[in-house]
N, C-alpha and C positions, 0 to 999 in steps of 0.2 A: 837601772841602766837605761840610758837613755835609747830610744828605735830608731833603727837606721831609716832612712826614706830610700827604698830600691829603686834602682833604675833602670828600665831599658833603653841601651839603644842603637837606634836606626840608621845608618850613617854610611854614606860610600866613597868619602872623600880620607885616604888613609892618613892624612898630616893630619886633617880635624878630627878625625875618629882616634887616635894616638893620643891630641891634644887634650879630649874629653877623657879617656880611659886615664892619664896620668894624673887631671886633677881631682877627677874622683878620687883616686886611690890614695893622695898627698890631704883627702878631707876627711876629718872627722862626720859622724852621722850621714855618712852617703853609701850604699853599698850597688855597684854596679852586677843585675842579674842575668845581662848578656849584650850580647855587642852583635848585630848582622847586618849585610846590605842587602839579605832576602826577604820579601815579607811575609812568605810562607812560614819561615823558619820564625819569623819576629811573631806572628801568628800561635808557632807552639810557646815560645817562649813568655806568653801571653798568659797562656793554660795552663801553662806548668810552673811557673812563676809569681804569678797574680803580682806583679810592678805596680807600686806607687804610681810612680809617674814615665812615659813614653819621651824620648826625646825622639823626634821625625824627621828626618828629612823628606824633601817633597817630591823631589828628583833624584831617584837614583840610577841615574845614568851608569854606574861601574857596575849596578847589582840587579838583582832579577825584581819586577813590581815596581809602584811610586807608591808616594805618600795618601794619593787621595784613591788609590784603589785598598790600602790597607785599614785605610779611616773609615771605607766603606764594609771591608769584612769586620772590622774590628764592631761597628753599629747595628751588621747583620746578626753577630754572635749573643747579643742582649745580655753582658756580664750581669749578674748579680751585685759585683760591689764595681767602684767607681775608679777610674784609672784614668788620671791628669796627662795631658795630650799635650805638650811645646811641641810646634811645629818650625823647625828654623830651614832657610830655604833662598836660593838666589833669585826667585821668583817675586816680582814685582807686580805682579796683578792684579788688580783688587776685587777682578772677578775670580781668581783662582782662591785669592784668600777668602773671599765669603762663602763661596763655594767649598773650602775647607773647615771654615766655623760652621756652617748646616751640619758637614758631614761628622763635627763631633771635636775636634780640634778646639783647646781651650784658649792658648794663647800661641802667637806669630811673633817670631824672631827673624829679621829680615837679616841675611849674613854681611849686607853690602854696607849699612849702617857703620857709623865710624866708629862707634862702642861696643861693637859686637865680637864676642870674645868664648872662647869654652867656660873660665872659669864665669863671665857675666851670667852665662846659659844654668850654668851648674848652682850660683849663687842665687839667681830667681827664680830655682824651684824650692832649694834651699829655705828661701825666704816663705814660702808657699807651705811648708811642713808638715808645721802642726795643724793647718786648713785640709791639709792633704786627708793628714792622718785621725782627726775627730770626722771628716766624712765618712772615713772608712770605717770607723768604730759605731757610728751611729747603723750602721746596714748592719754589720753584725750582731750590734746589739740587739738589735730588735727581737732576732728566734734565734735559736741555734737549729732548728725545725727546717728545713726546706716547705718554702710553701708552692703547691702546684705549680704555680706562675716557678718558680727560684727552680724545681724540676725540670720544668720544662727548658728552660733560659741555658742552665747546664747541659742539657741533652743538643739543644740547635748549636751552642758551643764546642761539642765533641763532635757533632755531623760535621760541622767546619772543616775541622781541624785533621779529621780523616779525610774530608775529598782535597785539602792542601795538600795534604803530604801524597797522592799520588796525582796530583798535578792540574786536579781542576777546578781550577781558577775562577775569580767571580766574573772574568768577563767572558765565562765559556754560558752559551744561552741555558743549555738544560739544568745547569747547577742548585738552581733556586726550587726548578720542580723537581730535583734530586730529594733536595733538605726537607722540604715539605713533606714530600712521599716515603722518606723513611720517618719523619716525625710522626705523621699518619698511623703507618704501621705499628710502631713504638708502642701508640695511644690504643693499639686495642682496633683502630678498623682497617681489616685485613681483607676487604671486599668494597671495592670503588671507590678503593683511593686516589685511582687516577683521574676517577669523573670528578672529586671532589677539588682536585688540581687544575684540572680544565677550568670547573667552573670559575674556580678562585682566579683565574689570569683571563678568563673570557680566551680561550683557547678549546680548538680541539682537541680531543682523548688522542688520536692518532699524529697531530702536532706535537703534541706533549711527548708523548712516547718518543716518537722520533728522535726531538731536541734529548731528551734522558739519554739515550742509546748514541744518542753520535757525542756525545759527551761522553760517556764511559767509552769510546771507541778510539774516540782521541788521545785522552789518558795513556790505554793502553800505546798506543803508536809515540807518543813522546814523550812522556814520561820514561824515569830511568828503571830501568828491569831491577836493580836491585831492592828500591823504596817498594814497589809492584810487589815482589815476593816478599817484602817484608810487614806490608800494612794489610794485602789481601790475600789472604791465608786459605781462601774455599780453595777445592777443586776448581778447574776449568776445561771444560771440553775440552780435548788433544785437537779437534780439528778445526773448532771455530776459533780458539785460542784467545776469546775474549768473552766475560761473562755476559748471561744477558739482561738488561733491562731488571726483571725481575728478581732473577738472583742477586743480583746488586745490592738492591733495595733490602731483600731480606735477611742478605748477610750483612749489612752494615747495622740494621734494627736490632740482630739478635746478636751481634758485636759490642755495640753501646749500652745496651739493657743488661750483656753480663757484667759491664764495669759498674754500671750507676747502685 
């Protein structure tokens, strides 16, 4: 039997987003494994899915996030196996487009083009398949073993995908010394891992901190209380009402180290 090629996608325009859902569904060897205009959400569905191939939109004006801040979590997250990136897009740029191919984006569908169409979008990944699909068999071929590096790369990909889902973003500053400082902990050093975060960004210890804690502080303030009680499950002080810095970090390390 032949392999479907999965697809995610990205999309916040409802007549396009309709137009692509229905020619998937009317094609054979294509299976559609989510549809959002969040890219938090397109983030899990990332993780829990492992997609062939991403279709992008670059603006999503109707939805939460754009294309090039998702290209950027998507390249933070270091997958193990490879996942083909169409990026289609009303944007005419040529610095936003190469600025999207750095960020990891394989190929640009410009929507304004006079041949540009869901089923053309759907038929040239289509056409892409079996390149798709012997990429992805060669990564797995190689171990069924996780090698340190393939541990590691899955654990920065579940730190992600826990601080999306309660709302911090990659363009919130402490995010990055978040990822690191639970990866840190994770690895075994559970003493001066903030020094070794400093050092890493040419930052102070108590800059870092700060940036860390006004990130988890924001989270809590806009972030929705329901995702909140359902992704961060510690205790939390009754009267500071927000965890701190610390706890943070080492409930997220001994969070992800139960799953891995």
């Amino acid at each position: 039997m032949e392999k479907q090629l999965s697809i995610l996608l990205i999309e916040d325009e409802p007549v396009e987003c309709q137009e692509m859902i229905q020619y998937i569904e009317s094609r054979n060897g294509v299976q559609l494994v989510g549809v959002t205009n969040n890219i938090d959400k397109a983030l899990e569905y990332v993780v829990d899915s492992q997609p062939d191939a991403i279709i992008l939109d670059l603006e999503l004006h109707k939805g939460y996030g754009d294309g090039l801040a998702f290209l950027d979590s998507l390249r933070e997250m270091r997958l193990s196996y490879p996942v083909y990136v169409l990026v289609t897009t009303n944007n005419i740029s040529h610095i936003t487009h190469d600025g999207a191919r750095k960020m990891g984006a394989d190929f640009i569908m410009v929507k304004s083009q006079d041949d540009y169409s869901a089923k053309r979008v759907i038929e040239f990944l289509c056409s892409l398949k079996s390149i798709i699909h012997s990429s992805k068999k060669r990564i797995a071929r190689s171990d069924n073993t996780d090698t340190p590096r393939q541990k590691q790369q899955k654990n920065t990909s579940r730190i992600i995908t826990e601080l999306d889902r309660i709302g911090i973003s990659p363009s919130v500053l402490g995010r990055k010394y978040l990822i690191d400082s639970i990866t840190l902990l994770m690895a075994g050093q559970s003493e001066r891992f903030i020094t070794a975060v400093s050092e890493k960004y040419n930052k102070s210890e108590a800059s870092v901190e700060r940036a860390m804690q006004n990130a988890i502080e924001k989270a809590w303030k806009t972030a929705c209380i329901e995702d909140l009680e359902r992704y961060y499950t510690a205790r939390i002080h009754s009267v500071k009402g927000v965890p701190t810095m610390t706890e943070f970090i080492y409930y997220y390390a001994e969070k992800i180290k139960n799953k891995s």
